[in-house]
C-alpha positions in Angstrom: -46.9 41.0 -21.6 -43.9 38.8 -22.2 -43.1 37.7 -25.6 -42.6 34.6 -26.9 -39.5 33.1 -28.6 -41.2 33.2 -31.6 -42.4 36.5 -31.5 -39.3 38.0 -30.3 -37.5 36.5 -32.8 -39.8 37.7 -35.4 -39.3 41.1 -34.1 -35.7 40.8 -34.5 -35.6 39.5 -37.9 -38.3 42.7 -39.0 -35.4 44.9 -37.9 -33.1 43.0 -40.8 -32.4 44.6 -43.7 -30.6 43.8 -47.3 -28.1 45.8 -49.1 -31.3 47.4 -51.4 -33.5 47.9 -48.3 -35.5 45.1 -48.6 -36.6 42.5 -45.4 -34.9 39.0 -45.3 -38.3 37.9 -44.0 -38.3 34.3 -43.4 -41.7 32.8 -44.1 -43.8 32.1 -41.0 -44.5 28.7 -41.4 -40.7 28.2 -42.0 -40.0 30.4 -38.7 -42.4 28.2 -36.7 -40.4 24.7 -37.7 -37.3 26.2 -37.0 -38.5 27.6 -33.2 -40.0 24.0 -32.5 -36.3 22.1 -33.7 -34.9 24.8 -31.4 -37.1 24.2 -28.4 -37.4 20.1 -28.8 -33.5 19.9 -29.4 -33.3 21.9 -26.0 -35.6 19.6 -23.9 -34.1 16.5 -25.5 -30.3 17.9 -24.6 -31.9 18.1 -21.0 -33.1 15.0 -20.7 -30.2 12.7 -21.9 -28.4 12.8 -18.7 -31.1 11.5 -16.4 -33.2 9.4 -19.2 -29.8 7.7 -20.4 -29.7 6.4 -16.9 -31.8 3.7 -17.7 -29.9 2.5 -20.3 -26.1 3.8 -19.9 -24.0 2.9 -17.3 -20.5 4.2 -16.7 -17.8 3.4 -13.5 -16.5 7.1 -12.9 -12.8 6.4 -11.2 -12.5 8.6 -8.2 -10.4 8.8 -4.9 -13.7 8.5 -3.0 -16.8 6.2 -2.9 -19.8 7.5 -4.7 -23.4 6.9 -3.3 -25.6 4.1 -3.8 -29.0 4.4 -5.1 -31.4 5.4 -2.4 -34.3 3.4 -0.6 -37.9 4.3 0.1 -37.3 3.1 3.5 -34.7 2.5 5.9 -33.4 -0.8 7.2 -36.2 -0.3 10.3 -39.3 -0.2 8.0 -39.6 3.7 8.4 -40.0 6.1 5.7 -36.6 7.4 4.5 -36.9 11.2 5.5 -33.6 12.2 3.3 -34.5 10.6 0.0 -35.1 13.0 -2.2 -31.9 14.7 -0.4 -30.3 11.3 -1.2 -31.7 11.3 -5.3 -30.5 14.6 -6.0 -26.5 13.4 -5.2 -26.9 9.7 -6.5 -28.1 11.7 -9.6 -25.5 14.0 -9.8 -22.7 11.5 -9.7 -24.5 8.7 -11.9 -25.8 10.7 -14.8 -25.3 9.1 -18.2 -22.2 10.2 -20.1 -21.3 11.9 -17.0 -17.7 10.5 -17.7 -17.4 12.1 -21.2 -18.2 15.4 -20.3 -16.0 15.3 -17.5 -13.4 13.9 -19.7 -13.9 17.0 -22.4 -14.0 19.6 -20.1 -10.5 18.4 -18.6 -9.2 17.6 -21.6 -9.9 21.8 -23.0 -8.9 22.7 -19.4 -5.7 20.9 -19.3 -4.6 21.0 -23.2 -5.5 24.8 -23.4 -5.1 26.0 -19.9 -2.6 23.0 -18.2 -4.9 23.0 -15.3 -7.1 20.6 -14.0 -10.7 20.2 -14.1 -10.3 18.6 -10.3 -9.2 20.0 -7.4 -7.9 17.0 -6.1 -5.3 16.7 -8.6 -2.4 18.7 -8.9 -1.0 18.8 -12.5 3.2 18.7 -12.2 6.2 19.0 -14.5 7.4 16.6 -16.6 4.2 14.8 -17.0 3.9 14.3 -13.1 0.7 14.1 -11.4 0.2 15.0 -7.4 -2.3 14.6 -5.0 -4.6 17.7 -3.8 -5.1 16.3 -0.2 -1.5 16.6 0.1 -0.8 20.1 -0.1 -1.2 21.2 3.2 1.1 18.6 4.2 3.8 20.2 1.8 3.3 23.7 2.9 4.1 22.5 6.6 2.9 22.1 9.6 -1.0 21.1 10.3 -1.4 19.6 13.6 -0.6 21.1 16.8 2.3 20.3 19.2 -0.5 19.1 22.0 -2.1 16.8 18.6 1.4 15.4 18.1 1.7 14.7 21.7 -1.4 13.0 21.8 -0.6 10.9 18.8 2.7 10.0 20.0 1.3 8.9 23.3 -1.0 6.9 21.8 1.5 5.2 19.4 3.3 4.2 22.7 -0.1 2.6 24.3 -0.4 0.5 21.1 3.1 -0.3 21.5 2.6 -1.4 24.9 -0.5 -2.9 23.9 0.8 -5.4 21.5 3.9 -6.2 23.5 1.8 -7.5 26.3 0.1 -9.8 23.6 3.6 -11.3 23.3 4.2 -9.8 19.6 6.5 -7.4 18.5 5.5 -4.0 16.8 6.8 -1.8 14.2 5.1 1.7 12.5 5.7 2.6 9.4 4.8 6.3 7.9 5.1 6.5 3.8 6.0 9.7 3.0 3.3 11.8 0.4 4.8 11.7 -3.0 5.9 15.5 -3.0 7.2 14.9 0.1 10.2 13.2 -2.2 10.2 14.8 -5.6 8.9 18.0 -4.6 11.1 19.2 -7.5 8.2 17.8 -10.1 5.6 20.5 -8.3 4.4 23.8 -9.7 7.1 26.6 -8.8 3.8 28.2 -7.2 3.7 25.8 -4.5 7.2 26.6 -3.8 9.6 23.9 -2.1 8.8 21.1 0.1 8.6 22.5 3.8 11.8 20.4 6.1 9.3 20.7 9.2 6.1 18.6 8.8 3.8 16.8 10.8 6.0 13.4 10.2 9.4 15.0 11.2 7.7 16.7 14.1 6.2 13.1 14.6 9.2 10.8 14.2 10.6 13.2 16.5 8.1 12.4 19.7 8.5 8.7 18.5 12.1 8.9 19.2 11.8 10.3 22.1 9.6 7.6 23.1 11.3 4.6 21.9 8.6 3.8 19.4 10.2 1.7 16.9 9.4 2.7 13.3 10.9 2.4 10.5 12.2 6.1 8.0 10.7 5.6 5.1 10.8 9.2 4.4 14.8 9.0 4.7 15.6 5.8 3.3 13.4 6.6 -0.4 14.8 10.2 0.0 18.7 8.8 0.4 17.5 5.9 -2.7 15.4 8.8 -5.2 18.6 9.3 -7.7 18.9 5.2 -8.2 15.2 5.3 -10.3 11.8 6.2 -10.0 10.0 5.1 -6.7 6.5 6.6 -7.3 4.3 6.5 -10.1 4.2 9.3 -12.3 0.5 9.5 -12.6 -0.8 7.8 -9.4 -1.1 8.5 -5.9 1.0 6.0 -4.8 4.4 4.1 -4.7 5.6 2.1 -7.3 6.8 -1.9 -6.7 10.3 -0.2 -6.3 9.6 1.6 -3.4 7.4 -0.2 -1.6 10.0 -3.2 -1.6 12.5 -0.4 -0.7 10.9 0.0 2.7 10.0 -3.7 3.1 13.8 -4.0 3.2 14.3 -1.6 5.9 10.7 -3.4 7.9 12.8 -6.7 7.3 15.8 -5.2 9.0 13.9 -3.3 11.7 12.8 -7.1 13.0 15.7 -9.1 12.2 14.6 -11.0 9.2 17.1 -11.8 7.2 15.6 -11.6 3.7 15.9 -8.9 1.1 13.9 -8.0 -2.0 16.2 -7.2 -5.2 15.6 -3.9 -6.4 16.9 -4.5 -10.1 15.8 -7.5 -11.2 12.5 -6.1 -12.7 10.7 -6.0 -15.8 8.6 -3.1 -17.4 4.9 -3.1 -18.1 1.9 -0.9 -19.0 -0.2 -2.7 -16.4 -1.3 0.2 -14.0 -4.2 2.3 -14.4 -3.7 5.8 -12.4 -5.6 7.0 -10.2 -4.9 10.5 -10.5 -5.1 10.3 -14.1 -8.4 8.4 -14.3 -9.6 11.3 -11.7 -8.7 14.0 -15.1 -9.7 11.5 -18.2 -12.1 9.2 -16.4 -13.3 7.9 -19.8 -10.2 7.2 -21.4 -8.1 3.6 -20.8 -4.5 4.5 -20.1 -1.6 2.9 -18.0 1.3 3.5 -16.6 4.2 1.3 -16.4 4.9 -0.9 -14.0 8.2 -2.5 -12.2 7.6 -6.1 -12.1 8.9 -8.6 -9.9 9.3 -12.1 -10.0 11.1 -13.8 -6.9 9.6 -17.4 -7.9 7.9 -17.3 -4.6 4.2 -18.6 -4.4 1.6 -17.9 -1.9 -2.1 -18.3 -1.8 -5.2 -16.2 -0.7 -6.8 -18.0 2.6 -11.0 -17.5 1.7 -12.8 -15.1 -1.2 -10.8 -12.2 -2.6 -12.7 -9.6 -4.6 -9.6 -7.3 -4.6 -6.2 -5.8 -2.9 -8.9 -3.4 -1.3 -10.8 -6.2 0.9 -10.9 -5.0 4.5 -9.5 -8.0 5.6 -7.2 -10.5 3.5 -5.4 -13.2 4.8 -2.2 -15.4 3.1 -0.5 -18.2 3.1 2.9 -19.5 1.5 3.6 -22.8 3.2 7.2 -22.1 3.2 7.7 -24.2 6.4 9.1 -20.9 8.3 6.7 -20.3 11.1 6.5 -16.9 10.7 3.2 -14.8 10.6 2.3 -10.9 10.3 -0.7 -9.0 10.9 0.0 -5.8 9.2 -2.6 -3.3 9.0 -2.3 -0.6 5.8 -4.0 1.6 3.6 -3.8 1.7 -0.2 0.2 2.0 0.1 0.1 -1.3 1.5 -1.6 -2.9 -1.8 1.9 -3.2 -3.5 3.4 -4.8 -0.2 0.7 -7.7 0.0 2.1 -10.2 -2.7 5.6 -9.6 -2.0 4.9 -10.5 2.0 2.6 -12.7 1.8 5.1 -15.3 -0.3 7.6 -14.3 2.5 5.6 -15.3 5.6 4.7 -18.5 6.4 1.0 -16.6 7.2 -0.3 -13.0 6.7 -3.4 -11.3 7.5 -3.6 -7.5 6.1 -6.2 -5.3 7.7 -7.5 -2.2 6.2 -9.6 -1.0 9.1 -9.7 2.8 10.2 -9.5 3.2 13.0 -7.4 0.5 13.6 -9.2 -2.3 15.3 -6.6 -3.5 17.6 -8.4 -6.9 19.1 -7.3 -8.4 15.8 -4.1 -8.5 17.4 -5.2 -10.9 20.6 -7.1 -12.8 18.1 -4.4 -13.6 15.4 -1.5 -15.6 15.4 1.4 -14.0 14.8 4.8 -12.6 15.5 5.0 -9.1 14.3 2.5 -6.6 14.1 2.8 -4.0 11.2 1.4 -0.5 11.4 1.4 1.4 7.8 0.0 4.9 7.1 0.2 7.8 4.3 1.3 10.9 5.5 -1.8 12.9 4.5 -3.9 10.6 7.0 -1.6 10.7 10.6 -4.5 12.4 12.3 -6.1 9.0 12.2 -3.5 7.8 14.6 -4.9 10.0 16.9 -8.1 7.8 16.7 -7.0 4.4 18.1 -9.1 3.3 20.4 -6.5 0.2 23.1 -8.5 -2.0 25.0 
């Protein structure tokens, strides 16, 4: 028969014996207590994460968007076939204190080990943090020639596209941050690879007559004036992103340019690549900021930079408009162009939805994208 904890731990404390031969028998009543402190502190261990649900609530800071709590039924009336599927992961990434115990275990990990608790960070020299999703894009390349054939072709449809809507467009392709201070990566990673999908890309572009604008060689040529990324996020700092807006102003003959010096320092940015390691600690980086003494207003609600669609407007008398669409890279672009167009709208769609650009007024079209995500490109759909 199988023994009990008690009884196997009685057994084991019969075998002990003191210096003069004698048991260090516990009393049983004593050994009971202790095996029912032992047992209760164990279920009770247990049960904080999902009891502590009812009452604690944490916002875990991650490059992706967790689940929401699951429904009985679906939005026809039915029964909800995958909800216990759909409990077990809303559980899983909404336990109480889930946070801390991430934030310990990276904390061991990276102060012990210098490695990170998360895959999708890549822990750098000199204090840098990179991306995980962008490693393949480092190592070389990951699309196909017939892939970068088919994206290039369909760059040059959307070109078309927008020219017939009597606007003029312009693509824009922000290079990952290792792809520009690959020199802050792990010597196991070895060096930046000189043939990637973008070069391979820009290539087919030229050949084309797609105009763009080289973001990866203009902050390359500008990386030994100051830092252009932010140590400890995914992204661009203010610095670079009105570095490229330069070159975009240039590209369609707008005579304006940003000042890249006159800036002051604050610790207003939270990182997202370090939130992803300490997700319960507040940190933040530093921050270039900019002030032109240019206003502008939001056009309707905002809730954030990260609203799918936002629209502008700076009543500057110019007459010109943009509809740029962007990812996250294009957050730190928004307030700078949107108090340097008479009207803005900034579009976050994916894939791009393209009859935005009959239905909005405007002169220039923008098209900004990451590195990591060009295989979206592939994805446009032209009416």
């Amino acid at each position: 028969m199988t023994k009990t904890l008690y009884e196997t731990t009685k057994g084991v404390q019969s075998n002990l014996k003191n210096g003069h031969g004698m048991t260090n028998e516990i009393p049983e009543g004593t050994m009971k207590y202790l095996t029912w402190i032992y047992v209760s502190a164990f279920f009770i261990l247990c049960m904080i994460p999902s009891v502590g649900m009812l009452f604690y609530s944490a916002e875990l800071s991650e490059n992706r968007s967790l689940s929401e709590k699951p429904r009985f039924f679906t939005e026809t009336g039915t029964l909800n076939a995958r909800y216990f599927d759909e409990l077990q992961t809303y559980i899983s990434e909404h336990f109480a204190f889930r946070g801390e115990l991430v934030e310990a275990d990276s904390r061991i990990k990276y102060e012990l080990f210098h490695t990170p608790c998360d895959n999708q960070v890549v822990i750098g020299k000199d204090g840098w943090l990179f991306f995980g999703e962008t490693l393949a894009d480092y190592a070389g390349v990951t699309l196909t020639g017939a892939e970068l054939d088919g994206i290039a072709q369909k760059l040059a449809e959307v070109r078309d596209y927008v020219r017939s809507q009597g606007k003029e467009p312009l693509f824009v392709i922000v290079p990952n941050k290792n792809s520009i201070y690959g020199e802050y990566m792990p010597k196991r990673f070895g060096s930046v690879a000189q043939v990637r999908n973008l070069t391979l890309l820009q290539e087919r572009m030229d050949a084309r007559n797609i105009p763009y604008v080289d973001a990866y060689r203009i902050l390359l040529a500008n990386k030994e004036k100051g830092a252009l990324y932010l140590h400890e996020d995914t992204h661009w700092n203010n610095t670079g992103a009105r570095l490229i807006l330069n070159g975009i102003y240039a590209a369609y003959s707008i005579p304006e340019r940003y000042d890249l010096s006159g800036y002051t320092l604050e610790e207003s940015h939270e990182p997202d690549l370090y939130k992803m390691l300490f997700p319960a600690t507040q940190h933040y980086e530093q921050q270039r900021i900019y002030d032109d003494g240019r206003t502008y207003k939001y056009v309707g609600r905002l809730h954030s930079l990260d609203d799918m669609t936002i629209r502008t407007s700076s009543g500057d008398g110019s007459g010109k408009a943009v509809l740029v669409y962007r990812d996250s890279f294009g957050r730190a672009m928004i307030p700078y162009m949107a108090a340097s167009f008479d009207k803005a709208v900034f579009n976050r769609s994916t894939p791009y939805n393209l009859s935005l650009v009959g239905q909005t007024e405007c002169d220039y079209v923008l098209f900004e994208i990451v590195e990591r995500n060009l295989g979206d490109l592939g994805r446009i759909e032209v009416p």
